[in-house]
N, CA, C and O of each residue as an XYZ file, in Angstrom:
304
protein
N    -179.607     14.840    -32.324
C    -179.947     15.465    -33.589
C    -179.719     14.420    -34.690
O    -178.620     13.936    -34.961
N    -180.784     14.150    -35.244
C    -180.723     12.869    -36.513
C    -180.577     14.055    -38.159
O    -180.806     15.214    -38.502
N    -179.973     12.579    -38.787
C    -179.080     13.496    -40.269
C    -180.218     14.692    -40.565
O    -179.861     15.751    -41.080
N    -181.673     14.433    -40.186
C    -182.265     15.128    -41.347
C    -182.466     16.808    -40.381
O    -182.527     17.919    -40.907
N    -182.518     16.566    -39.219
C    -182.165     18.250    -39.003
C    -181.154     18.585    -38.679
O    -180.981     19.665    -38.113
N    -180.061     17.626    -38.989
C    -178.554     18.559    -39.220
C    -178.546     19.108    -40.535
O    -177.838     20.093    -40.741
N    -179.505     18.418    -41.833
C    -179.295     18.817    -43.184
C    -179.908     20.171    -43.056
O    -179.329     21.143    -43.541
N    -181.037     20.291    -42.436
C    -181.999     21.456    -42.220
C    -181.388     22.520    -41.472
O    -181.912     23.627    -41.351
N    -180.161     22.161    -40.913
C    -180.114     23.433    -39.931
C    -178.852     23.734    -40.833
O    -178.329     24.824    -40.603
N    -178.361     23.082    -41.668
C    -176.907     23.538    -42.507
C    -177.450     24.152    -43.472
O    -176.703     25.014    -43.936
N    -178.769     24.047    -44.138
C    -179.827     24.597    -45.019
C    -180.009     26.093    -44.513
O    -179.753     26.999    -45.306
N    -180.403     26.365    -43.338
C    -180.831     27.506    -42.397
C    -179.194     27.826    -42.395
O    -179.120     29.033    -42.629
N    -178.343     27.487    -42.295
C    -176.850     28.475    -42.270
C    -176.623     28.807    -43.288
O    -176.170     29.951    -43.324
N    -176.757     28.166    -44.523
C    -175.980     28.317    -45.920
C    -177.402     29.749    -46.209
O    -176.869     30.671    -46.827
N    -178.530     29.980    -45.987
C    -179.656     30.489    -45.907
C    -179.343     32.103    -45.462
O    -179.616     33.113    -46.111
N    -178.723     32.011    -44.226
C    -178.294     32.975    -43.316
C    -177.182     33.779    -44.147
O    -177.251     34.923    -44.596
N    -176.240     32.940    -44.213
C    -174.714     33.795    -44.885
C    -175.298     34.198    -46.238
O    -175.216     35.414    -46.407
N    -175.908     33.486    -47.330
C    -176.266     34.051    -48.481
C    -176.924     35.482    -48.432
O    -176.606     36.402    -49.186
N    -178.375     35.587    -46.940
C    -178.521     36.779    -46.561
C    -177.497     38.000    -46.031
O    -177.756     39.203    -45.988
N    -176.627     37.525    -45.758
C    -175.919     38.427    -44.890
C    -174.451     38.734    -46.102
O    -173.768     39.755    -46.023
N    -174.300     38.062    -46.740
C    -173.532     38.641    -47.877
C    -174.069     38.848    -49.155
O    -173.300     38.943    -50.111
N    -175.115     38.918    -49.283
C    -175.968     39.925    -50.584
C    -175.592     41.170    -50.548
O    -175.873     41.675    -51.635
N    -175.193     41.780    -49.982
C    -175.520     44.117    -49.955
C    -173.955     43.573    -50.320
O    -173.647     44.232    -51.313
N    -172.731     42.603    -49.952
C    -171.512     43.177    -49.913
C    -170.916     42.570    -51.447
O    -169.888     42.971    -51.993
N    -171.874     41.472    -51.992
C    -172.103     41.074    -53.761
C    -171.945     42.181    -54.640
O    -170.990     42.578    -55.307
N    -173.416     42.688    -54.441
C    -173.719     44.098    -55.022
C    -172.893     44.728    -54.600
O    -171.941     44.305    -55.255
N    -172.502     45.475    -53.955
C    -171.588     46.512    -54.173
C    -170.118     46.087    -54.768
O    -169.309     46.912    -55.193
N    -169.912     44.742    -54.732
C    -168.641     43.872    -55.402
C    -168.973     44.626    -56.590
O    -168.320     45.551    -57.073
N    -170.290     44.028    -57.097
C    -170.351     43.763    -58.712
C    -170.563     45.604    -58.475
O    -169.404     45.998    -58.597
N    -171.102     46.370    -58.312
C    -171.546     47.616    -58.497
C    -169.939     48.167    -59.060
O    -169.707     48.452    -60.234
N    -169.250     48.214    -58.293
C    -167.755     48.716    -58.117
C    -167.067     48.273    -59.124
O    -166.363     49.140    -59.641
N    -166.999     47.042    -59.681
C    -166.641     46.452    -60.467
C    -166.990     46.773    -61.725
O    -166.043     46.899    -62.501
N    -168.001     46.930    -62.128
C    -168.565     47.813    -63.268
C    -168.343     49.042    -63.389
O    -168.137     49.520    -64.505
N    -168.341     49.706    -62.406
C    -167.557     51.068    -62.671
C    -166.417     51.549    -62.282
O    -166.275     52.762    -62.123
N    -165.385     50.633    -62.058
C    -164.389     50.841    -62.289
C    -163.580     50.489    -64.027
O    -162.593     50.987    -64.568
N    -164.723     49.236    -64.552
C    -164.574     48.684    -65.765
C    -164.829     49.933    -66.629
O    -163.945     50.384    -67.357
N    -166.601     50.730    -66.497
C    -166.366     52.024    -67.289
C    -165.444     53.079    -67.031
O    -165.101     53.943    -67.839
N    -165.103     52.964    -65.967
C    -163.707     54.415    -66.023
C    -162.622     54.435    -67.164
O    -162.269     55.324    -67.939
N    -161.948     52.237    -66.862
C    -160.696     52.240    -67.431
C    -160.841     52.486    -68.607
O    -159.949     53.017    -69.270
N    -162.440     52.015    -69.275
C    -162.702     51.973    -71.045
C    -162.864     53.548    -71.135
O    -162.333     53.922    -72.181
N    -163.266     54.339    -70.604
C    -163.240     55.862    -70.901
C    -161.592     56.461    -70.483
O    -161.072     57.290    -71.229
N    -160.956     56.031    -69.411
C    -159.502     56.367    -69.801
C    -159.062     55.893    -71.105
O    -158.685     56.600    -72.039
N    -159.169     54.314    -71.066
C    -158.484     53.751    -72.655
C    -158.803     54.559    -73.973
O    -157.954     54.805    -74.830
N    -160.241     54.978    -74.040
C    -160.600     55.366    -74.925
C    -160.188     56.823    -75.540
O    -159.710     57.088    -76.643
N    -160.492     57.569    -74.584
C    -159.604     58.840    -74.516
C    -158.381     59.199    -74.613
O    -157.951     60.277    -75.022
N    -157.588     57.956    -74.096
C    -155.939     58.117    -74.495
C    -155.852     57.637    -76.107
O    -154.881     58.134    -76.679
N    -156.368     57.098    -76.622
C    -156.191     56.907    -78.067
C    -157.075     57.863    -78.699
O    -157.337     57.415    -79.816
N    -157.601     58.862    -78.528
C    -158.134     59.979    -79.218
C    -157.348     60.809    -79.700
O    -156.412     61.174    -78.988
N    -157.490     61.362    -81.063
C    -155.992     62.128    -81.840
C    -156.911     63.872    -81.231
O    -158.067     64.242    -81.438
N    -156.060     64.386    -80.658
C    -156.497     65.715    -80.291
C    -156.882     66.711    -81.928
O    -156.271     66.448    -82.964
N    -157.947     67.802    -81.864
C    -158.089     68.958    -82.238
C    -156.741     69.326    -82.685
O    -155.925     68.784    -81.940
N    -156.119     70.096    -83.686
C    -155.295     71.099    -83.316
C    -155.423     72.289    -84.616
O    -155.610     72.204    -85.830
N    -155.265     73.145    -83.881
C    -155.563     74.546    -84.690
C    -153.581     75.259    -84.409
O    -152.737     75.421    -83.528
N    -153.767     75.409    -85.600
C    -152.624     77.117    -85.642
C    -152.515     78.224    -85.858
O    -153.614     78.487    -86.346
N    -152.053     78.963    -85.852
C    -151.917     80.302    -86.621
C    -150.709     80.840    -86.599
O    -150.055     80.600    -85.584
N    -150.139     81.598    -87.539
C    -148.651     82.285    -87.733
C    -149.373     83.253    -88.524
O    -150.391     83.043    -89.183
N    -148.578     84.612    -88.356
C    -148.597     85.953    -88.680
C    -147.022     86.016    -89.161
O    -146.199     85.396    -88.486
N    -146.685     86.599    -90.072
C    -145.366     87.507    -90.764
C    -145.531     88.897    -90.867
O    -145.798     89.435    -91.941
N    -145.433     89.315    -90.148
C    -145.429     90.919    -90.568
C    -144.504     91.481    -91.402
O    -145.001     92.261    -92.214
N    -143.412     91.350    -91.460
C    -142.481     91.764    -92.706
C    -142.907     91.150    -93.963
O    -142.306     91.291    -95.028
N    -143.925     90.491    -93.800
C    -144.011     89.713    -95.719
C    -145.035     89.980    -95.559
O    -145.530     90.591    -96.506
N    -145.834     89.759    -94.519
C    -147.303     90.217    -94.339
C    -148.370     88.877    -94.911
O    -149.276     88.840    -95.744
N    -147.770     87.889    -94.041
C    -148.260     86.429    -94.346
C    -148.724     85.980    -92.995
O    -148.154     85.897    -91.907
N    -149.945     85.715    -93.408
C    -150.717     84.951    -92.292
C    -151.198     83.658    -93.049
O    -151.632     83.625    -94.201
N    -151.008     82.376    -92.003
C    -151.625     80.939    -92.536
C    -152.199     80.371    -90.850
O    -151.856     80.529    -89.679
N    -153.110     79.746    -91.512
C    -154.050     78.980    -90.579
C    -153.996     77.480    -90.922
O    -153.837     77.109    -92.085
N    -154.140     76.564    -89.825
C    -154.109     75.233    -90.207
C    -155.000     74.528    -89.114
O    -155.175     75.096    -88.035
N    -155.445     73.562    -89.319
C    -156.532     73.352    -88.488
C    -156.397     71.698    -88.853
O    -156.436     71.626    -90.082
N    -156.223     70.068    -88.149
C    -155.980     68.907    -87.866
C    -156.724     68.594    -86.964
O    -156.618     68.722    -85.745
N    -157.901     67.951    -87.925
C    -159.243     67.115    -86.896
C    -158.541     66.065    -86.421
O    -157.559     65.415    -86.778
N    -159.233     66.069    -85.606
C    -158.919     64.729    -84.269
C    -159.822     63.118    -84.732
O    -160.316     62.904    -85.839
N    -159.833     62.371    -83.807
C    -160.822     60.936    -84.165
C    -162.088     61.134    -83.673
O    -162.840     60.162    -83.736
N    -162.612     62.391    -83.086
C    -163.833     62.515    -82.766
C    -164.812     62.831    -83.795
O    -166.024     62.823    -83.581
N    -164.203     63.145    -85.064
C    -165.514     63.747    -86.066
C    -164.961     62.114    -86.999
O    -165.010     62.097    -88.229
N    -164.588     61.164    -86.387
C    -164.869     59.929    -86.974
C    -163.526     59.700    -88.650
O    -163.639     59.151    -89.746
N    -162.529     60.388    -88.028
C    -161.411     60.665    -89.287
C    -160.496     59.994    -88.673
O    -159.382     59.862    -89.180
């Protein structure tokens, strides 16, 4: 076997493995990206200031109050 079809047949291997590890790339990178959108939708969500609503009733004074504390979703 002379250099030039040992270059050719290392050509035909490097050829082979590139085929045969393509599907396991993609699903690298596939996985990888969505594990990246999960953590940014956990991150994101843990720094969100919750809704909060109240209410109290007094019946002996006969006082009712409501209070209501927007969250970072209406952009406050």
């Amino acid at each position: 076997m002379d250099d030039k079809e040992k270059v050719q047949s290392f050509g035909d291997m490097v050829a082979g493995v590139d085929r045969l590890t393509m599907p396991w790339r993609r699903a690298f990178w596939l996985s990888n990206i969505l594990r990246a959108i999960i953590v940014a939708l956990l991150i994101s969500y843990a720094y969100l200031v919750p809704a909060e609503m109240t209410q109290e009733q007094d019946l002996s004074t006969q006082h009712q109050s409501q209070s209501y504390i927007d969250g970072a979703t209406s952009g406050g």
